[in-house]
Phi, psi and omega in degrees: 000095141327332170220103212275173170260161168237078171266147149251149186253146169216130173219162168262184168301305171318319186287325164326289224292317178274341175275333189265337157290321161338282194299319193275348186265311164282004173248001184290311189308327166257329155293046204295312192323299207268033180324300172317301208282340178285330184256339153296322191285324162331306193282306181335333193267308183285334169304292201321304175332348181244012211256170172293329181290313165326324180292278230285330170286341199047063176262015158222153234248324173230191150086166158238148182262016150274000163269006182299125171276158196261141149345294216233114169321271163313011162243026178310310196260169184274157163287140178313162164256122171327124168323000000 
């Protein structure tokens, strides 16, 4: 992409926590196969969000993002992959 934009996003935690549940519930819904990959790519979104490059990016304004709460509880970690 060449021509990027300098949008800022501002949201709280909650409104994140609920547009990516919002989002992870309509695409399961249109994607049921690939449910698992919808729900990684969830967790996946909240890790970063807790990760050091967020500190080091200054992408947050209060708070810690190690306090960021997870969605989906049972999805701390991504599912194993089958043997």
């Amino acid at each position: 992409m060449t021509n990027k934009q300098n949008t800022t996003y501002v949201f709280s935690q909650t409104t994140l926590l609920d547009a990516l549940k919002e989002w992870e519930l309509a695409q399961v819904k249109a994607y049921p196969k690939q449910k698992e990959r919808i729900q990684i790519t969830t967790v996946a979104m909240q890790h970063f969000l807790r990760s050091e490059q967020v500190k080091n990016h200054k992408m947050i304004l209060s708070g810690n993002p190690d306090d960021f709460d997870v969605v989906m509880p049972e999805l701390k970690s991504p599912p194993k992959k089958p043997k």
